[in-house]
KEKE-3310 file (N, C-alpha, C; in steps of 0.2 Angstrom, whole numbers, plus 5000, padded with zeros to 4 digits):
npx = (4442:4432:4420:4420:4415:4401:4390:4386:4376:4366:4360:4371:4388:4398:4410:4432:4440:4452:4459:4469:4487:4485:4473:4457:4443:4424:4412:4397:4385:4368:4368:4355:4341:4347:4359:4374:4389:4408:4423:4440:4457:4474:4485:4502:4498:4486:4469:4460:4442:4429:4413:4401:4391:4373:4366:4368:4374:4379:4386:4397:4400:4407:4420:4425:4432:4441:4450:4455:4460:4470:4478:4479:4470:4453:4454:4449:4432:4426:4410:4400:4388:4373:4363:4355:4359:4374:4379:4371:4378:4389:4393:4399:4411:4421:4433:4437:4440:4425:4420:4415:4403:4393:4381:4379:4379:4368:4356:4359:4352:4340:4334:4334:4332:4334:4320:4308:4296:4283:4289:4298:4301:4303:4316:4333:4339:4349:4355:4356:4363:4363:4376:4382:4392:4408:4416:4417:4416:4415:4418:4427:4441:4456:4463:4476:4484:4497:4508:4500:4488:4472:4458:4444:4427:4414:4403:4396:4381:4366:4364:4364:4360:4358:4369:4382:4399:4414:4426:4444:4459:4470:4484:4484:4470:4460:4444:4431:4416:4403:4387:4382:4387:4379:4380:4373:4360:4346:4347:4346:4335:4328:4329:4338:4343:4340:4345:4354:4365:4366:4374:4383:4391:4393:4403:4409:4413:4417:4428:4438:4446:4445:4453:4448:4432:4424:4409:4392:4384:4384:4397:4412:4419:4423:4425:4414:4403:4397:4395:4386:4375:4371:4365:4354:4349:4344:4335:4325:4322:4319:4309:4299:4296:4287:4278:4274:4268:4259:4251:4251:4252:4267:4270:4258:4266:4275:4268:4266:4276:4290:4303:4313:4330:4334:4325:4332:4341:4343:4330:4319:4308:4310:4309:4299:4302:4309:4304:4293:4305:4311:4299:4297:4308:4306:4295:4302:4307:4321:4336:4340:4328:4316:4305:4289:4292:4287:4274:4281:4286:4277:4271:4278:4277:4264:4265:4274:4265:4257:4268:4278:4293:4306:4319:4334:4343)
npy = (5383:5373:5359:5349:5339:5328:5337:5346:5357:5366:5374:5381:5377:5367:5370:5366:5370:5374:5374:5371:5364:5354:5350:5350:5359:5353:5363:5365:5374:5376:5373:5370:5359:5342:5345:5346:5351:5340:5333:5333:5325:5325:5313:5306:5294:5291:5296:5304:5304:5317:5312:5308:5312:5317:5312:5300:5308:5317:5312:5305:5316:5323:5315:5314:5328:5325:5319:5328:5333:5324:5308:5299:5287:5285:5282:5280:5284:5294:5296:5310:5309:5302:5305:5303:5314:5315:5301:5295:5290:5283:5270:5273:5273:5263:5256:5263:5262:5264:5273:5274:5283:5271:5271:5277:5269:5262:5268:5274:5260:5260:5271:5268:5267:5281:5293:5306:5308:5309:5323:5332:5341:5330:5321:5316:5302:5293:5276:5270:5264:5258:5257:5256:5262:5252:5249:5255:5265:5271:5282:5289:5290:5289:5297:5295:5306:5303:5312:5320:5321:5317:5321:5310:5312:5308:5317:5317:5317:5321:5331:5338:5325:5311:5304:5312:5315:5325:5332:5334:5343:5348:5352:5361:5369:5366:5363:5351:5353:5342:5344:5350:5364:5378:5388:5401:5394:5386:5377:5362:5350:5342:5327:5326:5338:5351:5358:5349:5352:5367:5363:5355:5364:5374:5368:5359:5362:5374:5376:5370:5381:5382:5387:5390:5383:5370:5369:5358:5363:5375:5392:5389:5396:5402:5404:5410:5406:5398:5407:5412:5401:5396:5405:5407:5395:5398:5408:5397:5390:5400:5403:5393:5391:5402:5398:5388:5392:5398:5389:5388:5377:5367:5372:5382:5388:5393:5398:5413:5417:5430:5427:5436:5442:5429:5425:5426:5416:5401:5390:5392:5384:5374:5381:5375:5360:5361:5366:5356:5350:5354:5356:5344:5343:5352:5346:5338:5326:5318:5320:5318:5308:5299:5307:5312:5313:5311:5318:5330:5334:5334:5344:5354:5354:5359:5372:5378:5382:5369:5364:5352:5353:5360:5354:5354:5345)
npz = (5659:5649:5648:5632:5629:5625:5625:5637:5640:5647:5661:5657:5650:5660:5670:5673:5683:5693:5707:5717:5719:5706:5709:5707:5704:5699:5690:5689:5681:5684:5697:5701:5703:5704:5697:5700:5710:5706:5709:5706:5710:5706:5702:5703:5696:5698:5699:5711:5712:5717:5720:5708:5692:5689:5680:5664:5654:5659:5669:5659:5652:5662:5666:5652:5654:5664:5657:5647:5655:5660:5658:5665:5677:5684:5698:5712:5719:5729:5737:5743:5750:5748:5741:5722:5713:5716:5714:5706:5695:5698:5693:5682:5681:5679:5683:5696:5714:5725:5738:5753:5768:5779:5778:5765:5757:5762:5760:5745:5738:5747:5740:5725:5709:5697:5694:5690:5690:5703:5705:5700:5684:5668:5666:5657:5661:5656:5652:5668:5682:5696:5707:5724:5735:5738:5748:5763:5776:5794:5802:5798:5785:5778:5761:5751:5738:5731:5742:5747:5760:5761:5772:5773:5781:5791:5797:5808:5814:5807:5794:5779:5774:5783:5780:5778:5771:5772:5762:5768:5762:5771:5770:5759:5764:5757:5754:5751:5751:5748:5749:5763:5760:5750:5736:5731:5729:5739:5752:5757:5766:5771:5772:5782:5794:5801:5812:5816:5805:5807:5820:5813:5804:5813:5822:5816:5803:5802:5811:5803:5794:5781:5767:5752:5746:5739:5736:5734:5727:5714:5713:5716:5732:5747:5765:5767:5763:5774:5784:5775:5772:5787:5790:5783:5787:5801:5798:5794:5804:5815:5805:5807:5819:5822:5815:5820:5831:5828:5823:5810:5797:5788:5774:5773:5783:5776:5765:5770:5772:5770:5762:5758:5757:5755:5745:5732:5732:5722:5718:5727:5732:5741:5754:5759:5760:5770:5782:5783:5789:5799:5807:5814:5822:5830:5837:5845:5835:5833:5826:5809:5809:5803:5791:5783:5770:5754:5757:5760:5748:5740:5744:5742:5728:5727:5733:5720:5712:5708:5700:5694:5700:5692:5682:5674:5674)
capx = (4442:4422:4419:4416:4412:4393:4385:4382:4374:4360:4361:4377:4392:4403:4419:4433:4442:4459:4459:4475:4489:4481:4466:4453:4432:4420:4406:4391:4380:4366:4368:4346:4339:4350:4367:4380:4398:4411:4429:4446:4465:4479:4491:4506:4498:4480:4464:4453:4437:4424:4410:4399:4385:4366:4366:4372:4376:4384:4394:4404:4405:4412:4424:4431:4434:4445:4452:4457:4470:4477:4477:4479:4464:4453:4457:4444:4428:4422:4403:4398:4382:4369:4359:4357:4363:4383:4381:4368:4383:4396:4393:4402:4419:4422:4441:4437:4436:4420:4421:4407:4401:4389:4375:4378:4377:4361:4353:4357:4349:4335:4332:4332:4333:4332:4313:4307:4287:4277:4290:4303:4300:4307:4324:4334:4344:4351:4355:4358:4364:4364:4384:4384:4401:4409:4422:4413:4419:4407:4418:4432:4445:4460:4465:4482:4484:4505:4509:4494:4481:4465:4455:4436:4426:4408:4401:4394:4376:4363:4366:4360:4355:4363:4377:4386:4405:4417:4433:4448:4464:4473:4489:4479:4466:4455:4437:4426:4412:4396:4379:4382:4386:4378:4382:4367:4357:4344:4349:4340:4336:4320:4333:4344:4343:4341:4347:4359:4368:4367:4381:4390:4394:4397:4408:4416:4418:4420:4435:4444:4448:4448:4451:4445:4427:4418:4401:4390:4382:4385:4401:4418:4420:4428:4423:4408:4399:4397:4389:4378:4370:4372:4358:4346:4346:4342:4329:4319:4321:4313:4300:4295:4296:4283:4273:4269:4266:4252:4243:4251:4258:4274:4266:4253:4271:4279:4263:4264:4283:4292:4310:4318:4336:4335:4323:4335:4342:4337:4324:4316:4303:4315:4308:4291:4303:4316:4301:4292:4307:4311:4294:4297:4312:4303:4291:4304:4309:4328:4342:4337:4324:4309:4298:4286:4296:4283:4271:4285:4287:4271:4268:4284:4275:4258:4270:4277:4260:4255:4267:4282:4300:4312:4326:4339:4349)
capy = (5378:5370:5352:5350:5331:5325:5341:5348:5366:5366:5380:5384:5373:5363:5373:5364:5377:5373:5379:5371:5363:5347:5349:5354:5358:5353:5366:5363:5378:5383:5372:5368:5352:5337:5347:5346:5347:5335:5337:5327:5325:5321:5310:5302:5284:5289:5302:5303:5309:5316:5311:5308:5316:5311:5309:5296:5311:5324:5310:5305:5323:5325:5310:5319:5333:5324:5315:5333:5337:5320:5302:5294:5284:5287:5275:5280:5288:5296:5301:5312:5307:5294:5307:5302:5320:5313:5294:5287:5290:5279:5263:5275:5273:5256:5256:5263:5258:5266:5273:5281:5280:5264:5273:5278:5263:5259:5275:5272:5254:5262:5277:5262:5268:5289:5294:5311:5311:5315:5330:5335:5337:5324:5321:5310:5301:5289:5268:5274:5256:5257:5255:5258:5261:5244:5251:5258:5268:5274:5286:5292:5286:5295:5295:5299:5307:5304:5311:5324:5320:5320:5317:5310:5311:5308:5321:5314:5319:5321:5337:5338:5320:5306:5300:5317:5316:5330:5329:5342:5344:5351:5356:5365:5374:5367:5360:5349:5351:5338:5346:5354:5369:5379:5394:5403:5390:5385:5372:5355:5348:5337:5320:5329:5340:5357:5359:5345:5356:5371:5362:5352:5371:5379:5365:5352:5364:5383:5376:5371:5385:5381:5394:5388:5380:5368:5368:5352:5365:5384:5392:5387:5401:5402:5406:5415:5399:5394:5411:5414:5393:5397:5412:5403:5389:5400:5409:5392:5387:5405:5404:5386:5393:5408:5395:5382:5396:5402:5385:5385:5369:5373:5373:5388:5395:5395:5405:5417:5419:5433:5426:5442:5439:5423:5423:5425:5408:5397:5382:5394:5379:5371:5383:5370:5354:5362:5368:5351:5346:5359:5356:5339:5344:5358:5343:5332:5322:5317:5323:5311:5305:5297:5310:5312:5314:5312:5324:5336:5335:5335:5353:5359:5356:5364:5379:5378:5384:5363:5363:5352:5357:5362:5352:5353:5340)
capz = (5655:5649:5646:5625:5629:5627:5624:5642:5639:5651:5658:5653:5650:5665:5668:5676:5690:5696:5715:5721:5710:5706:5715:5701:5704:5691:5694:5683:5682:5689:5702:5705:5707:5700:5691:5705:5707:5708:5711:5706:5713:5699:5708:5696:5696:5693:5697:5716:5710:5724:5719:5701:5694:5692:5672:5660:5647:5663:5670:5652:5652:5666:5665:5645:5657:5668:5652:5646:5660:5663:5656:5671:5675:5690:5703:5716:5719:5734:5737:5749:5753:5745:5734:5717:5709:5716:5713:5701:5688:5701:5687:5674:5685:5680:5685:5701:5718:5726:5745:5756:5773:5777:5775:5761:5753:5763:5755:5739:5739:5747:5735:5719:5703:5695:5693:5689:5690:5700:5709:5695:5677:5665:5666:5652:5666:5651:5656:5675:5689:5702:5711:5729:5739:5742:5753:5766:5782:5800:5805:5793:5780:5774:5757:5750:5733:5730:5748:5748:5763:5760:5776:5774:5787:5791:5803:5816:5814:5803:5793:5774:5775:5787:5780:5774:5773:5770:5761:5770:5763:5777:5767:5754:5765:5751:5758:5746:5757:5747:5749:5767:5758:5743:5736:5729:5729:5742:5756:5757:5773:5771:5775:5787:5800:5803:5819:5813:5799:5811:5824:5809:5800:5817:5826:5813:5797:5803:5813:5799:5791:5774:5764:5748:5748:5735:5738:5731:5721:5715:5712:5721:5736:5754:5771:5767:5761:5779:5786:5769:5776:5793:5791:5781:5790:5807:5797:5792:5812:5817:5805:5811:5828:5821:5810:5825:5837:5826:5821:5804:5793:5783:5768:5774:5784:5770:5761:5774:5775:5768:5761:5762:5754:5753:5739:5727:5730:5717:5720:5735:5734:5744:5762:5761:5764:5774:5787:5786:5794:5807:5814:5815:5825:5834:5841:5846:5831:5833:5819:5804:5811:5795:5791:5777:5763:5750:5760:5760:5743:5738:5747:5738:5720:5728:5734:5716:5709:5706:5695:5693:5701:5685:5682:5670:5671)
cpx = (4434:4425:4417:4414:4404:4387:4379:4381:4368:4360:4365:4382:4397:4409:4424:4440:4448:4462:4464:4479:4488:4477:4463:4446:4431:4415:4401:4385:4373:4368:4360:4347:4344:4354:4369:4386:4404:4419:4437:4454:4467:4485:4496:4504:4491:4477:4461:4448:4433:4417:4405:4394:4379:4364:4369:4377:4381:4388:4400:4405:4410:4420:4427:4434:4440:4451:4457:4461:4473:4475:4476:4471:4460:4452:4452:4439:4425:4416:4403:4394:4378:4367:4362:4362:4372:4383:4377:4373:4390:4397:4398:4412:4420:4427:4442:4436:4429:4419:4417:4405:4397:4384:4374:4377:4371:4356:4352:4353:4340:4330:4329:4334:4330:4325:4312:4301:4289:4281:4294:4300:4306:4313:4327:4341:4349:4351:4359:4360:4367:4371:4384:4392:4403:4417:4420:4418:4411:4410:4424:4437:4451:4464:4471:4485:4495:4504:4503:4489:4477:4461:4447:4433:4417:4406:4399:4389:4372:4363:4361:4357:4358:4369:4380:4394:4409:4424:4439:4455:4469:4479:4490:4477:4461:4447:4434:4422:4403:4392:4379:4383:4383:4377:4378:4360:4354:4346:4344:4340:4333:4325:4337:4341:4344:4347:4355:4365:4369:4375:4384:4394:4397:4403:4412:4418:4419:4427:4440:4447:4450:4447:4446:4440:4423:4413:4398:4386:4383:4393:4405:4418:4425:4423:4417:4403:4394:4393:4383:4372:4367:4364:4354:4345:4343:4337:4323:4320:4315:4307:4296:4294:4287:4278:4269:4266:4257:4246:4243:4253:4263:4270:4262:4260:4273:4276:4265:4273:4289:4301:4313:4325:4335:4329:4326:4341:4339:4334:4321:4311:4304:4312:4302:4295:4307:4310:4297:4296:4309:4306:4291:4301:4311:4297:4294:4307:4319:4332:4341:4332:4316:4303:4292:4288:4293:4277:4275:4285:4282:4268:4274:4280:4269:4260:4270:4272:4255:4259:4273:4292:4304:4315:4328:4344:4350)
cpy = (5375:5365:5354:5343:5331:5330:5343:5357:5368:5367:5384:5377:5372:5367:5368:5371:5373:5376:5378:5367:5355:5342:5355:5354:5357:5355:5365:5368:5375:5381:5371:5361:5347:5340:5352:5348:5342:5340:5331:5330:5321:5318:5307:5296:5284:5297:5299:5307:5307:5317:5311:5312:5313:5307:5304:5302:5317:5320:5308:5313:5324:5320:5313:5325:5333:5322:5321:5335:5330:5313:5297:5293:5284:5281:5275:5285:5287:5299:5302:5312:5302:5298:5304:5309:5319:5308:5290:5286:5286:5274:5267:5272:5265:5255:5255:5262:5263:5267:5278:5277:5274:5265:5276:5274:5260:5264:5273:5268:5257:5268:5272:5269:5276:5287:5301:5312:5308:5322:5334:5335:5335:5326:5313:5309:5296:5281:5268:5265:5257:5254:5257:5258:5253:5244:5256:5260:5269:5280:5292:5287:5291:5292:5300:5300:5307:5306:5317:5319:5321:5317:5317:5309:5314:5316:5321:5315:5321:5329:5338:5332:5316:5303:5305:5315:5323:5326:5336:5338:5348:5356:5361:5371:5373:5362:5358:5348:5346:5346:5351:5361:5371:5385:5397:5398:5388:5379:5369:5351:5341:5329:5322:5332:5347:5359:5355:5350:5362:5369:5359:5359:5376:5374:5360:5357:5371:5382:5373:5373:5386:5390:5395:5382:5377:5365:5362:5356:5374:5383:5389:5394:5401:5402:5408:5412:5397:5402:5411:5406:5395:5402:5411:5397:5392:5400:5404:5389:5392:5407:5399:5388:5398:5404:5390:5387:5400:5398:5383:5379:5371:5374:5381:5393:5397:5401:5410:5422:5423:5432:5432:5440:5434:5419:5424:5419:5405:5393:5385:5390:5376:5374:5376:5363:5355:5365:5362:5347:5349:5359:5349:5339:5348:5353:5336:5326:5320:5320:5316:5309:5306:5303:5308:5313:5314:5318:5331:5341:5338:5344:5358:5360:5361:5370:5383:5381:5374:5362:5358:5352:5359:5359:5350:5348:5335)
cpz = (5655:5646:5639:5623:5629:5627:5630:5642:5642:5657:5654:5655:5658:5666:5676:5680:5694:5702:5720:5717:5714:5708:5707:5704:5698:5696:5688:5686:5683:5695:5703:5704:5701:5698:5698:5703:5712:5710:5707:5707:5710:5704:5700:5694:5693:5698:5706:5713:5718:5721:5713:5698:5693:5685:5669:5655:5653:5666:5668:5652:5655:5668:5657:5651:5661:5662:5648:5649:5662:5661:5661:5672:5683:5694:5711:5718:5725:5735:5745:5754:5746:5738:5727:5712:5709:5715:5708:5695:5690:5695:5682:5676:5687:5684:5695:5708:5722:5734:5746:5762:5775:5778:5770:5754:5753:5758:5751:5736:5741:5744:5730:5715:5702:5694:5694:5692:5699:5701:5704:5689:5673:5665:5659:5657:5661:5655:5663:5677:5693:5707:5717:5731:5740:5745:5756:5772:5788:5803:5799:5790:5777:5768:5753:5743:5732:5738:5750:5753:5762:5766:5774:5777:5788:5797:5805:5817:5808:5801:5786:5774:5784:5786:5777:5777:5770:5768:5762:5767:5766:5775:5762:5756:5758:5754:5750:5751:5755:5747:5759:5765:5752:5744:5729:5726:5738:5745:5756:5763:5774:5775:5778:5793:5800:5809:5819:5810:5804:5816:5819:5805:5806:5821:5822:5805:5796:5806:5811:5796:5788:5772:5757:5750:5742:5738:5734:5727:5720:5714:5717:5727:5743:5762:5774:5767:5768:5782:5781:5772:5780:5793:5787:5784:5798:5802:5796:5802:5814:5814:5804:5817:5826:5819:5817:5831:5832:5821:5814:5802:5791:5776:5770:5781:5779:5764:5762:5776:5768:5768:5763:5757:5752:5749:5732:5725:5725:5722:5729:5735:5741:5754:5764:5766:5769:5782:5789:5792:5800:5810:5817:5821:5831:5840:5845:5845:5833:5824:5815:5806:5805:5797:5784:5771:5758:5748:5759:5754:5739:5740:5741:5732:5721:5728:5725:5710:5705:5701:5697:5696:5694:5688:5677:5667:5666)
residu = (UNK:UNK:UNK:UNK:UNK:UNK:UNK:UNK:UNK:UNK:UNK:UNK:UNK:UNK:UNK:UNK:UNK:UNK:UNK:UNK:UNK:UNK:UNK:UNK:UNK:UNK:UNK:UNK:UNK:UNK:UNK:UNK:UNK:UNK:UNK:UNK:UNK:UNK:UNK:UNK:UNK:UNK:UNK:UNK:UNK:UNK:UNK:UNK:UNK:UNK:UNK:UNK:UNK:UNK:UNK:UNK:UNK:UNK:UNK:UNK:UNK:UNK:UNK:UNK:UNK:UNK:UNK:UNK:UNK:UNK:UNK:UNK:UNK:UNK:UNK:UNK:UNK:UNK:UNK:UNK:UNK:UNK:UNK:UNK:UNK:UNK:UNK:UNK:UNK:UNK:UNK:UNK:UNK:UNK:UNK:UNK:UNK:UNK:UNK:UNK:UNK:UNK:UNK:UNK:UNK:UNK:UNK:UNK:UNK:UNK:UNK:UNK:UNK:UNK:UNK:UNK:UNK:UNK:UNK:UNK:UNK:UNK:UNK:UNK:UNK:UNK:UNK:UNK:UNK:UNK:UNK:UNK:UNK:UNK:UNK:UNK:UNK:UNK:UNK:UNK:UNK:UNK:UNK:UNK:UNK:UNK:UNK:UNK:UNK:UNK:UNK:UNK:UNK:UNK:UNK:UNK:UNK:UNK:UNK:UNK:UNK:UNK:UNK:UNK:UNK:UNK:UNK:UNK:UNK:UNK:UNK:UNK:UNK:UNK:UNK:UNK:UNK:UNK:UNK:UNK:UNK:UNK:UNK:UNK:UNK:UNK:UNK:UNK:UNK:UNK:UNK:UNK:UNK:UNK:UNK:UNK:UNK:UNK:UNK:UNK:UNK:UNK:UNK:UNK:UNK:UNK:UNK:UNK:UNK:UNK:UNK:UNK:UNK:UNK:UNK:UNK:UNK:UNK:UNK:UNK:UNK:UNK:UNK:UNK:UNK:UNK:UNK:UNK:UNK:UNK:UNK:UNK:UNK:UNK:UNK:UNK:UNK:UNK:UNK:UNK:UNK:UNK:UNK:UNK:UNK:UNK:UNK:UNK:UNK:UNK:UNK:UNK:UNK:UNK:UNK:UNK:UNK:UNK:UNK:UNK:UNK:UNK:UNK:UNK:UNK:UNK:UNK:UNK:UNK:UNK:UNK:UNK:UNK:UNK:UNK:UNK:UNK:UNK:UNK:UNK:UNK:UNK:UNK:UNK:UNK:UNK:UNK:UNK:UNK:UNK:UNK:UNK:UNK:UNK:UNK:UNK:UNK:UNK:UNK:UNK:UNK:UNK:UNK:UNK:UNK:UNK:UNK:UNK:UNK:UNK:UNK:UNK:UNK)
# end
């Protein structure tokens, strides 16, 4: 099924993927910078949506979408983490209540409002406002679709950013895993944790053993999702280990550093900020712990040829 609301065709249209009965993914192609997916569970009464997306025109889509399998009205929305790509579209979900850890509230507030320049090119984010969560949690929260459990649950350490939660349906075997997973797409670290993300994939989400896995971007998948990570995020550990042992920056590792596979990930820009932070970490930085985030960025466009990141959404 493809969303025919709001004229999302950039790359290709939205399809909404049915992966347990009345557990749906909305996967939004390519999956690069800003064009996420979200997720919804149909209960008799109303709709949990996990999370929204970063546009004014891709989160009415994505609300037709929902709007095409069930009139019920969505009655709660969970984000995963702060990024704007899952939340600057939360205002569309007037109805619903808005649930997320309580940093993920802070985050939000402290990101402020969509902006493209100087690292992305233009984006038409449409009359975006900023909603933060206002039903917050610190360690988990369990939401119950009819008598479906859904546990949500922070992970306990700084991973893609600081406040990631997951969403496990235990009786499914269905994982909505945010932005900790991405499936042909390059993993994002720069406001997380290498090292972080490494024990939250090997100790809080390998041993649930979802069989089905929504990733925060890229196709729906399974089990695989979590090694395919797993081995690119060592590889950005050993070649921060190789870059600081021979004097380099990440910027001039990342010159020098031979992807291998995992140049066919999209937004391979993404090794520049994923190494400013593993040599942050490599010096003793703590998991989340503020780095240079606009320095980061700034080497990713240098990387990029000076030019722009692409973004579609």
């Amino acid at each position: 099924m493809t969303s025919t609301g709001h004229d999302v065709r950039t790359p290709a249209p939205p399809r909404v993927q049915e992966v347990s009965d009345g557990i749906y993914a909305y996967h939004q192609p390519d999956g690069t910078w800003w064009i996420n997916n979200t997720g919804f569970l149909v209960g008799r009464r109303g709709v949990a949506s996990i999370d929204a997306c970063s546009t004014e025109r891709r989160t009415r889509a994505y609300l037709d979408a929902i709007r095409a399998v069930t009139p019920q009205p969505v009655r709660t929305l969970i984000n995963t983490h702060h990024h704007g790509d899952h939340t600057f579209g939360n205002y569309l979900f007037d109805r619903a209540t808005i649930v997320g850890h309580e940093s993920v509230r802070t985050g939000i507030q402290a990101w402020g409002e969509p902006r493209s320049a100087p690292f992305w090119t233009e984006v038409e984010w449409g009359q975006v406002q900023l909603e933060p969560p206002f039903l917050t949690y610190t360690d988990a929260v369990t939401l119950w679709v009819d008598d479906l459990r859904c546990e949500v649950r922070h992970v306990g350490t700084a991973a893609h950013t600081t406040n990631d939660s997951l969403v496990w349906i235990p009786e499914r075997g269905v994982l909505f895993a945010g932005d900790l997973l991405f499936n042909k797409g390059t993993p994002f670290l720069v406001q997380g944790s290498v090292a972080g993300a490494i024990s939250v994939l090997e100790n809080v989400v390998a041993p649930l053993g979802a069989d089905t896995i929504v990733p925060g971007h890229g196709p729906v998948g399974g089990p695989e999702l979590i090694t395919d990570v797993l081995g690119y995020l060592r590889f950005v550990q050993e070649t921060a280990r190789e870059g600081m042992a021979s004097g380099l920056s990440p910027l001039q590792a990342a010159y020098e550093t031979d992807l291998g596979p995992h140049a066919e990930l999209a937004d391979s820009e993404r090794i520049v900020g994923n190494l400013h932070r593993a040599y942050a970490e490599l010096t003793g930085a703590a998991p989340g712990a503020p780095i240079d985030v606009a320095a980061a960025m700034a080497d990713m466009v240098t990387y990029n040829g000076g030019r722009p990141l692409t973004c579609l959404a």
